[in-house]
N, C-alpha and C positions, 0 to 999 in steps of 0.2 A: 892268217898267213895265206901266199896264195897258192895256187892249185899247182902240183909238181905234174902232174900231167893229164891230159884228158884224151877218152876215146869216142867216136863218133859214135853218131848212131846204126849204122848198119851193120857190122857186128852182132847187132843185140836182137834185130827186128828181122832181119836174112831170114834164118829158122819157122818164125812169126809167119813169115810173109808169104814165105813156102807152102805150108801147111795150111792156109787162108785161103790161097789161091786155088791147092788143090781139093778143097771142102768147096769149094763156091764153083769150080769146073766140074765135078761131079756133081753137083746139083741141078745146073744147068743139063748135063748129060740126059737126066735124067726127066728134068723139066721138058725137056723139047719131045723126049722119048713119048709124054704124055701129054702136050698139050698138041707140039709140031707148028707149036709159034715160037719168031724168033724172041730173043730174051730181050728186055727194053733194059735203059739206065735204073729204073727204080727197081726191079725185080732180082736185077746184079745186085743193087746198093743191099737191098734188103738181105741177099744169101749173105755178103761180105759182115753186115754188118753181124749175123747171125754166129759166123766163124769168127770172130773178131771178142765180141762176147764172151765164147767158150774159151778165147787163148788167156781170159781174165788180166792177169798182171801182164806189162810188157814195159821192160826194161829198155830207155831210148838212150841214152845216157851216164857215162861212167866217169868220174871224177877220185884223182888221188889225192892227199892232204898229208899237212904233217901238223900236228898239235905238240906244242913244246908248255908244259905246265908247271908250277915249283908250290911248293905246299910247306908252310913252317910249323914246327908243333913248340909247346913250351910246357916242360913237366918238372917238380921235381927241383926248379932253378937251373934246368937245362934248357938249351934247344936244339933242334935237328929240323933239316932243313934237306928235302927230295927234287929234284928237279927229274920229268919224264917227258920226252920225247915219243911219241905216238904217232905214228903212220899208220892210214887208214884208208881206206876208200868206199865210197860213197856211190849208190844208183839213184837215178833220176826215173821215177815209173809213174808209168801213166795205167788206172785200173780202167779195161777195156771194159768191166762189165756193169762198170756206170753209166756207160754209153747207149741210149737207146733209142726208138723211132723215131723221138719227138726231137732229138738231135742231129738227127740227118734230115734235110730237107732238100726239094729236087725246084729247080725252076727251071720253067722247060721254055721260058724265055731266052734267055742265055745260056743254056743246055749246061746248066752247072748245078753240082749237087754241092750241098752249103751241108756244115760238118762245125757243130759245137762241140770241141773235144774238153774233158775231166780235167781239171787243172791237175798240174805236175807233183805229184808226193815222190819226197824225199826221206826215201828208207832208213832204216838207221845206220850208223857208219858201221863198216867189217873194221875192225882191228888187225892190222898185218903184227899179232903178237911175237912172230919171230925175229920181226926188225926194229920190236921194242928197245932205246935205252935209256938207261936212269943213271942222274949220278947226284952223292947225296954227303951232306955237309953236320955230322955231332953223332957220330961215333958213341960215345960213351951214352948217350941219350939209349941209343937206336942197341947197343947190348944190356941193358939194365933192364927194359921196356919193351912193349910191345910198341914202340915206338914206328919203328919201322914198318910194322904190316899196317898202322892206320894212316901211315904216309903214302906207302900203297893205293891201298884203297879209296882215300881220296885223291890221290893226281891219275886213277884211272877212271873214275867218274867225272873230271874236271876235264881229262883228255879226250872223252866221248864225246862231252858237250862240245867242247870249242872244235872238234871235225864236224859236228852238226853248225855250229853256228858257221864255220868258213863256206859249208856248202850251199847255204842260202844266200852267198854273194850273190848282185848282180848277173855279173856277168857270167857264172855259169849256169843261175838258173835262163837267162839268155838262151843258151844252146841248150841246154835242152829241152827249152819250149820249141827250138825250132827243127830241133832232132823230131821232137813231135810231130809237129807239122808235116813230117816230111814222110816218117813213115805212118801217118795215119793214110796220107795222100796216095802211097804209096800202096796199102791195101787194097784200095779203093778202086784205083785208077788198072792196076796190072788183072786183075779180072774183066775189066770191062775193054781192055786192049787184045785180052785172048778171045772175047766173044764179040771182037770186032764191032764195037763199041764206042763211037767217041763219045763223049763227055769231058768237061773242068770239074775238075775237085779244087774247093777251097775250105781250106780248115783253119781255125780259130778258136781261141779262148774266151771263155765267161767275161771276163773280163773286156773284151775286145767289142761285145755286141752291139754296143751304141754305133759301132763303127761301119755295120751290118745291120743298121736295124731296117732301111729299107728293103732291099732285098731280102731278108729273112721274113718280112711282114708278107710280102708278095710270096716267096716259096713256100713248097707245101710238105707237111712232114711224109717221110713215106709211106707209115702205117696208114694215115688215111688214105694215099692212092689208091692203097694195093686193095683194102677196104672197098670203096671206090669200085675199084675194075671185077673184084667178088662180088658184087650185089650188082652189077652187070651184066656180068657171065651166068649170073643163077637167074637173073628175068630175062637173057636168053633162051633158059633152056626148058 
């Protein structure tokens, strides 16, 4: 069936993004306190990416459903026959803490940090069980018999599934790859715009990398930079 409504992603990443920003502005606070250099794109990338990490799961996406299921049983030379309607809704999350150096990459060609984000998992569905209804067909079956409670029990495992299977449609996992999109960029981008910072963010899926593979072959992961400018800083000093 298809989706009775859907909510955007900023709702979900607002909170996220708050908390992201002010982990990676006190960082930097802090960084400048001690170093008294200004913060480059990859030393941003790297604190965000650090806070990013730590918020683990992040919900970009929220979808509602309704599963309508009917289940016949035959005992006895009877039958009875359940039918359950289930309403349900469903998140779309992205786990931030699969996300790591080797995912972020900087080229400082096109002053753009390149961003392999975790493909989209789809939570299990919530059951709105007080907007549950059933209506059901053999009476005599369903009082003689535990007829009833296994009719239950199957069109609510039948009714889980079919809200999981609606929410793998197309077009919502659609939006919420690009709810993704939006607030990974979003992370990303709103620290390095308080530390007056310009840089592009572009982010993308596994899936997508052929798409990306020159540019990605040319940028460089940030762990190494940062690597890089530490073994710099130490035969400086």
């Amino acid at each position: 069936m298809n989706s009775r409504s859907s909510r955007l992603w900023l709702p979900f990443v607002i909170t996220g993004g708050v908390l992201i920003l002010l982990g990676v502005l006190v960082w930097l606070l802090f960084s400048r306190v001690e170093s008294s250099i200004s913060p480059d794109p990859v030393t941003i990338a790297d604190a965000s990416l650090t806070n990013m990490q730590e918020q683990n799961r992040l919900t970009v996406f929220s979808a509602s459903y309704n599963a309508t299921v009917t289940t016949t049983l035959t005992k006895l030379g009877l039958s009875a026959r359940k039918t359950l309607i289930m309403p349900g809704t469903v998140r779309y999350e992205l786990d931030l803490a699969k996300l790591d150096p080797e995912d972020v990459r900087w080229d400082a060609r096109d002053n753009t940090l390149y961003v392999e984000i975790p493909a989209i998992e789809i939570a299990r569905p919530e059951v709105h069980i007080e907007q549950i209804q059933t209506y059901d067909d053999g009476g005599i079956l369903m009082a003689v018999t535990d007829a009833e409670n296994i009719l239950d029990q199957a069109n609510r495992k039948k009714g889980v599934e079919e809200l999981a299977k609606q929410a793998q449609n197309p077009v919502q996992v659609r939006l919420a790859r690009e709810a993704a999109r939006r607030a990974v960029r979003h992370n990303f981008a709103v620290p390095m715009q308080a530390a007056g910072v310009e840089a592009k963010i572009d982010a993308f899926f596994p899936y997508e990398r052929s798409r990306y593979k020159e540019r990605w072959d040319y940028s460089r992961p940030i762990g190494d930079i940062l690597a890089e400018q530490q073994t710099k800083k130490d035969e400086a000093q």
